[in-house]
C-alpha positions as CSV (number, residue, x, y, z in Angstrom):
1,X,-98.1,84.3,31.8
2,X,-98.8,86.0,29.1
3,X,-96.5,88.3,29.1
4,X,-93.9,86.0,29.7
5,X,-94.2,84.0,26.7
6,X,-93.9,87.1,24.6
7,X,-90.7,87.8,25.6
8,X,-89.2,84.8,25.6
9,X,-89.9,84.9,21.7
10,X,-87.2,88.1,22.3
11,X,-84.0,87.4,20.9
12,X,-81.0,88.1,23.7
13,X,-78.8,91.5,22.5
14,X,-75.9,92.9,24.3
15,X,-76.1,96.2,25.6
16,X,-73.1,98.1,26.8
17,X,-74.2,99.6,30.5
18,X,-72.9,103.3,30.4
19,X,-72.4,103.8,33.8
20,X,-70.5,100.4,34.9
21,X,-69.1,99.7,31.4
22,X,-69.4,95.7,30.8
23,X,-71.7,94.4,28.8
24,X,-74.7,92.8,30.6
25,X,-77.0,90.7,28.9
26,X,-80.5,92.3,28.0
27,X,-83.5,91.8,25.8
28,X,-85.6,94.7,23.5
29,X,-89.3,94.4,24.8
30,X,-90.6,97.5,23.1
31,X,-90.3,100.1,20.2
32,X,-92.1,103.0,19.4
33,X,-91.7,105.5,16.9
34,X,-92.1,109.2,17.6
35,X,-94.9,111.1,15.8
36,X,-92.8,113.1,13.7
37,X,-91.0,110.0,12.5
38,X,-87.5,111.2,13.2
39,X,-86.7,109.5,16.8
40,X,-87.3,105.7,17.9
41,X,-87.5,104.5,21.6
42,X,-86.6,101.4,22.5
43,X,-87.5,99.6,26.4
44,X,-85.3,96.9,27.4
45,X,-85.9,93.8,29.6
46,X,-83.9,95.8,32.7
47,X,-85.8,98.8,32.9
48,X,-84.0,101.2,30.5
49,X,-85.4,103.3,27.7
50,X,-83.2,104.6,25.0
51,X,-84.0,107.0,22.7
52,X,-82.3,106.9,19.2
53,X,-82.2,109.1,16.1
54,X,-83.5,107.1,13.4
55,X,-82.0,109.0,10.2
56,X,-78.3,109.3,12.0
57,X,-78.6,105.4,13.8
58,X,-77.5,107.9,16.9
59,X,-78.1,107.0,20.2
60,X,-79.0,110.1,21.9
61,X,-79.9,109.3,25.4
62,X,-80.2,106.3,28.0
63,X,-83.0,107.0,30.6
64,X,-83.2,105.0,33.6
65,X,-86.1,105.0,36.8
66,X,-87.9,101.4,36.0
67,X,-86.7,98.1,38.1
68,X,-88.2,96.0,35.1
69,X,-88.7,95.4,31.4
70,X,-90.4,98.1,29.9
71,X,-93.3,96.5,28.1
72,X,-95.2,99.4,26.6
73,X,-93.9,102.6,25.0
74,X,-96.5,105.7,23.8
75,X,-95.1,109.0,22.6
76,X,-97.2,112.4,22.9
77,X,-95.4,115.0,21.0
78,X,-91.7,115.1,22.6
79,X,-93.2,113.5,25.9
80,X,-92.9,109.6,26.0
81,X,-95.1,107.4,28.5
82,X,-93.2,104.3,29.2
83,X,-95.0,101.4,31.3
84,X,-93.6,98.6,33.2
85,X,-93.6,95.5,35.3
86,X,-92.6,97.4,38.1
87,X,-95.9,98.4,38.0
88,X,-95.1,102.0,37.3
89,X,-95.8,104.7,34.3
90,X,-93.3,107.3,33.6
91,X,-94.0,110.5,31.9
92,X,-90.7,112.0,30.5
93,X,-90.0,115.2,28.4
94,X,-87.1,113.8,26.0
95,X,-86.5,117.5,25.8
96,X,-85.6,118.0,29.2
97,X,-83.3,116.7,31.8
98,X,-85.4,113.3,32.7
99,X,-85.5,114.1,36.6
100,X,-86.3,117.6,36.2
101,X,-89.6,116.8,33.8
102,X,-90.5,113.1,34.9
103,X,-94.1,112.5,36.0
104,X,-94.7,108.6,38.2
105,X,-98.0,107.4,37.8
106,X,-98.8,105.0,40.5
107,X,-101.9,102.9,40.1
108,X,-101.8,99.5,38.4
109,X,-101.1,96.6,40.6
110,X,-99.3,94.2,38.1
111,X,-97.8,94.6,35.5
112,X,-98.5,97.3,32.8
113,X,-98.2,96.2,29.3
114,X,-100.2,98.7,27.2
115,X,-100.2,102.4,26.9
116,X,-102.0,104.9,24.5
117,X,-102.8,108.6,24.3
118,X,-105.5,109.6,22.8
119,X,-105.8,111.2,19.6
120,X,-106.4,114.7,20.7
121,X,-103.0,114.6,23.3
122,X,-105.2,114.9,26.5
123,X,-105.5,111.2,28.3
124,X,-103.7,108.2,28.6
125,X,-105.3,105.1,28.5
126,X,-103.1,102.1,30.4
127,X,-103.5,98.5,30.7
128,X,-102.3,96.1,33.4
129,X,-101.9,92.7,33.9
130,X,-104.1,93.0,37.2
131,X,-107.2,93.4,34.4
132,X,-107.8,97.0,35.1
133,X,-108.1,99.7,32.3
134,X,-106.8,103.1,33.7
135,X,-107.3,106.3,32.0
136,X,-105.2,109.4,33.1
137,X,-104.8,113.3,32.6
138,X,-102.2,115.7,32.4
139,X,-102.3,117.6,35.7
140,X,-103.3,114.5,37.9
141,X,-101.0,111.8,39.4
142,X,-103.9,109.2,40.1
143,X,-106.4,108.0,37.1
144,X,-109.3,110.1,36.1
145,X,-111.1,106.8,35.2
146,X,-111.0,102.8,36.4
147,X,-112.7,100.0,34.0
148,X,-112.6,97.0,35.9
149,X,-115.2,95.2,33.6
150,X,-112.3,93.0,32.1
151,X,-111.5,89.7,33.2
152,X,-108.3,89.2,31.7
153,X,-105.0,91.5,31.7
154,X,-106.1,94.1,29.1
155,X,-103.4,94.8,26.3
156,X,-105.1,95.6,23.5
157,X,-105.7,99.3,23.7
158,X,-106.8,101.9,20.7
159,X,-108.4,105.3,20.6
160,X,-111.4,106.1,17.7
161,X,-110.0,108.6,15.6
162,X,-113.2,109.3,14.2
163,X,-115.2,110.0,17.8
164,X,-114.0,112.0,20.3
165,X,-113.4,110.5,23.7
166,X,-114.2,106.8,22.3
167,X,-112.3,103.7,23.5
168,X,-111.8,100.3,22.6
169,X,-110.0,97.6,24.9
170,X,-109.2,94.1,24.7
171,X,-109.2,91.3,27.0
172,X,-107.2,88.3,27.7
173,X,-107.7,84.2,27.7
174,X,-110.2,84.6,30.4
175,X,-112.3,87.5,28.6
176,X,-111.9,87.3,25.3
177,X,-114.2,90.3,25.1
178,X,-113.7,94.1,23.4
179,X,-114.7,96.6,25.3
180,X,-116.1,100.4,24.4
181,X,-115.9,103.1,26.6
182,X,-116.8,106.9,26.8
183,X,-114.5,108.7,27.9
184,X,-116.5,112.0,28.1
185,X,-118.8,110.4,30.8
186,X,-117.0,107.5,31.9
187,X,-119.8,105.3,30.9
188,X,-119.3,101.8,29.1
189,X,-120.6,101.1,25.9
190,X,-120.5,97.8,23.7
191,X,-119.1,94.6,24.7
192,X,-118.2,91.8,22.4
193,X,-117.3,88.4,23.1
194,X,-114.8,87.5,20.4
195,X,-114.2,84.0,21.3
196,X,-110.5,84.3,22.1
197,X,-107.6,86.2,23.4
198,X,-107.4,89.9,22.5
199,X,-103.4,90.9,21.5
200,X,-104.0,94.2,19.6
201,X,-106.3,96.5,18.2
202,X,-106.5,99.1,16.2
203,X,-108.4,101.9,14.4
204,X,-109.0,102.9,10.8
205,X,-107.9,106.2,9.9
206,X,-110.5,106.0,6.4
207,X,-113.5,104.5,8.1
208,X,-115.3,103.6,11.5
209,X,-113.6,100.1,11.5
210,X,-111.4,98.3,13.8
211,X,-109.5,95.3,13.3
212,X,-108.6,93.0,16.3
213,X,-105.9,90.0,16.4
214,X,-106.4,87.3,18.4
215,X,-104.0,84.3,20.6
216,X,-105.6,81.3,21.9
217,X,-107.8,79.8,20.2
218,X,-108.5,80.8,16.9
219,X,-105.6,83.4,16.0
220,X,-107.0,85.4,13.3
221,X,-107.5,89.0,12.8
222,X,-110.9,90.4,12.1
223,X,-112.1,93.0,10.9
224,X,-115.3,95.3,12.6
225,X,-117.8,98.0,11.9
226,X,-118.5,100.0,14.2
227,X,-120.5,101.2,16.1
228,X,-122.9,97.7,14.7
229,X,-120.1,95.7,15.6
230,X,-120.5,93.6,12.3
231,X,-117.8,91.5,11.1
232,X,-116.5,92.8,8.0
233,X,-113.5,90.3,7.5
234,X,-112.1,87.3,8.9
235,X,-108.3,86.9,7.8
236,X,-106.4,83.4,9.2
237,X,-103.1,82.0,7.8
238,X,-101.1,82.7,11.1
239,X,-101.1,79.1,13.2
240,X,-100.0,80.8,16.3
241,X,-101.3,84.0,18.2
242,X,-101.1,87.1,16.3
243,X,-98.6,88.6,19.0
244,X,-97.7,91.9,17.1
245,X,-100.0,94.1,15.1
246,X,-98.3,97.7,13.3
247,X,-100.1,100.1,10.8
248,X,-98.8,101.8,7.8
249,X,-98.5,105.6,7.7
250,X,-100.9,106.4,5.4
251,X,-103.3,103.6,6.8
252,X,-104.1,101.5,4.4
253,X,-102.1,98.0,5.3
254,X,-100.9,96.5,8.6
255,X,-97.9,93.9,9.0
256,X,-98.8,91.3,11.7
257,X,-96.4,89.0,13.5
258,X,-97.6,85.9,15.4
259,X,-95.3,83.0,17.3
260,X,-95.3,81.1,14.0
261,X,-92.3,82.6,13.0
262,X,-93.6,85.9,9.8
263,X,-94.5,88.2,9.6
264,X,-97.7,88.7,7.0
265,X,-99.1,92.2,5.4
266,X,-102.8,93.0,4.6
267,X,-104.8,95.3,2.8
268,X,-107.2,95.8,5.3
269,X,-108.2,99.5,5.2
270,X,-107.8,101.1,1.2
271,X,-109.3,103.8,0.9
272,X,-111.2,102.0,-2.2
273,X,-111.6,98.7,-0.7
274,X,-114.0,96.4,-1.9
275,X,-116.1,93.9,0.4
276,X,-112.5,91.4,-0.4
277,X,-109.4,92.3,2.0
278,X,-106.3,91.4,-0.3
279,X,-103.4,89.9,1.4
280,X,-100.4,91.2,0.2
281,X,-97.3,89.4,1.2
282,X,-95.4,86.9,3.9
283,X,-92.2,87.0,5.2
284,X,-90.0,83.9,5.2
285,X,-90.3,81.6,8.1
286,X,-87.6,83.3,10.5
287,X,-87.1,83.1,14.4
288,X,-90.2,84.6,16.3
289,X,-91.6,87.6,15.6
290,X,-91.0,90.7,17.8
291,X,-92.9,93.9,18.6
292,X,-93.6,96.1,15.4
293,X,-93.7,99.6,14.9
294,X,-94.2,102.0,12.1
295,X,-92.8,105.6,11.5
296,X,-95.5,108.1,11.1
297,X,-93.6,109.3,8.5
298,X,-94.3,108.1,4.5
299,X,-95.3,104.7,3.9
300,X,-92.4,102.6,1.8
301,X,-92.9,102.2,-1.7
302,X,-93.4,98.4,-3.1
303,X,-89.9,97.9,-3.7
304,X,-89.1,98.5,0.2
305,X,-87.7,95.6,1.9
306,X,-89.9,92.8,3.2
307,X,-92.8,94.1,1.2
308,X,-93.9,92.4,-1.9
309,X,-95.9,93.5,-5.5
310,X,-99.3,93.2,-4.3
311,X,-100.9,89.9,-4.3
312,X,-97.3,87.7,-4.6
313,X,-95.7,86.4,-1.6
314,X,-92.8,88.1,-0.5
315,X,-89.1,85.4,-1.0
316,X,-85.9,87.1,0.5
317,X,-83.0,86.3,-2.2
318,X,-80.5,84.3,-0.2
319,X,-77.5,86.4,-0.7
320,X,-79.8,89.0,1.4
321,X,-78.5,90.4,4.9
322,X,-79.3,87.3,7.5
323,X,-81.5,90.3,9.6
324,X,-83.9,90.2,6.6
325,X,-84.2,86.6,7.6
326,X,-84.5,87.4,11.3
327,X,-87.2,90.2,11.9
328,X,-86.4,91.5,15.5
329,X,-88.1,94.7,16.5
330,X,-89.1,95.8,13.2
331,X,-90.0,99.7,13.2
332,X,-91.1,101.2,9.2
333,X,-89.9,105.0,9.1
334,X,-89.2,107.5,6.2
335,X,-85.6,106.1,5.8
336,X,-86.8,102.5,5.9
337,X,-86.4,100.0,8.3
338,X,-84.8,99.8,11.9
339,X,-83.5,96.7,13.9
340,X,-82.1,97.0,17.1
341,X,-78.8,94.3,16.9
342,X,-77.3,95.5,13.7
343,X,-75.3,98.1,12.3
344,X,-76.8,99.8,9.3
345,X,-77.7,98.4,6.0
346,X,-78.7,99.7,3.0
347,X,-79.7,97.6,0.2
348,X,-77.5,97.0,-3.4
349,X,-79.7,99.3,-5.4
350,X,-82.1,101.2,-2.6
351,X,-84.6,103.6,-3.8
352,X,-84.7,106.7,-1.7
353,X,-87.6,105.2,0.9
354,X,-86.4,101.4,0.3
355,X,-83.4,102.2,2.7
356,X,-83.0,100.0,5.7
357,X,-81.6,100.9,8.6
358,X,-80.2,98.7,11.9
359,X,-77.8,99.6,14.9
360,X,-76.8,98.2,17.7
361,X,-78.1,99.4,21.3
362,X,-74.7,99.6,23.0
């Protein structure tokens, strides 16, 4: 159910089918960027999964193999894990011909609607709507490692990048509950009841901290130590559930978007943070937020688009583009920003890294 609210919040694009020709009605329902920055891949409501180059706004190639939406999207290198509600992963080097390089990994039995790789390349951590957290290798077709502990379909996945083999799931409605693991022994760690539903998580690159947003009821985003599990901040203003969490490049600030239309940016994890987490801007109120993404490439300066001064509230001038007005699946990169349904834009008087970049999926 879950699942199916999110993409409802989707807004309806036309993509041109290359094999039959008419346009058939689809949806975007994921975005990921690729580590080096320079490619963004994009899973659609009917199973496909593009690939795009982000600098050229090039399509480069279509790959087909899901019957349903692709929910979940995780690059390693030039290999990208795609997961779906077929209830299949699929492990394709972009590099290669995609039957001669495709791996199927068969184990959820619902729908799977988060994928991560850990931070040293070697395992794959997958979550399903049948509230199973799967972890797999590179030479095995079945899962190393099952966590069944959750309750609720599990989402919300995120590797420590501070402790090898570490890591941290979240839980649905009927959880509510973060979960450690270790990965080295297949033991569980830490459990934390956080009083609500578990949409994303993810780790600080400057400290062992991890912030968490959350659906029904409380939708916040908070802030933990770790391994204590203290809560270090509590940060509210979103009055739906915090659907949509992204990180900047260089760590330091994550854009969330919720059901209540923005999208709203944080100072979460300076380097020199005080004990006070600064909130640095909102979007205007525009049509539901979509899934985020953001380039690993340089962070954008200040003057980027939908990204304020610290500390004032970001206002789009209303002679802007209407897609500033209409976040869709926003993805930050080196060259700015990417949307899915437009062609490209680049602001009046764009700095080199304040360019922002759109193009259609046909």
């Amino acid at each position: 159910m879950d699942q199916d609210y999110e993409r409802r919040l989707l807004r309806q694009i036309v993509i041109q089918n290359e094999n039959t020709m008419p346009c058939v009605r689809d949806s975007v329902t994921s975005v990921g960027w690729s580590e080096r920055g320079n490619l963004v891949a994009v899973g659609t409501h009917k199973g496909f999964v593009q690939i795009w180059d982000a600098a050229a706004g090039k399509k480069l190639s279509m790959l087909e193999g899901h019957t349903a939406r692709v929910g979940a999207l995780a690059w390693n290198a030039d290999q990208l894990s795609s997961g779906s509600r077929d209830r299949m992963i699929l492990q394709r080097d972009i590099r290669t011909p995609p039957l001669q390089s495709e791996r199927r990994l068969q184990g959820h039995r619902q729908e799977v609607c988060g994928l991560k790789w850990s931070t040293d390349h070697q395992l794959l951590a997958s979550g399903g709507n049948d509230n199973k957290l799967l972890v797999w290798n590179h030479s095995s077709l079945s899962p190393v490692q099952q966590y069944t502990e959750h309750l609720a379909a599990v989402k919300a996945i995120a590797w420590s990048p501070h402790q090898h083999g570490l890591l941290a799931s979240g839980g649905g409605t009927a959880d509510r509950c973060i979960r450690f693991w270790n990965t080295l022994t297949g033991q569980p760690l830490q459990c934390i009841d956080t009083g609500s539903q578990v949409c994303n998580l993810a780790w600080s690159k400057h400290a062992n901290e991890l912030v968490s947003t959350h659906g029904y009821s409380q939708n916040q985003i908070l802030v933990w130590k770790y391994p204590s599990l203290t809560q270090v901040a509590k940060l509210t203003g979103h009055s739906y559930r915090v659907l949509y969490l992204a990180m900047s490049p260089d760590g330091e600030a994550i854009v969330t978007g919720a059901g209540d239309e923005t999208l709203r940016f944080w100072n979460v994890f300076s380097k020199t943070r005080s004990t006070k987490v600064k909130w640095v801007g909102i979007s205007a109120s525009c049509p539901p937020a979509r899934p985020l993404g953001l380039s690993p490439g340089r962070p954008p300066p200040p003057s980027a688009p939908l990204i304020s001064p610290r500390g004032s509230p970001w206002v789009p001038c209303p002679s802007a583009p209407a897609w500033l007005c209409t976040p869709s699946h926003i993805a930050w990169g080196p060259q700015g920003l990417v949307t899915p349904h437009l062609g490209r834009w680049e602001a009046a008087h764009p700095s080199p890294l304040a360019r922002s970049l759109g193009f259609p999926l046909g």
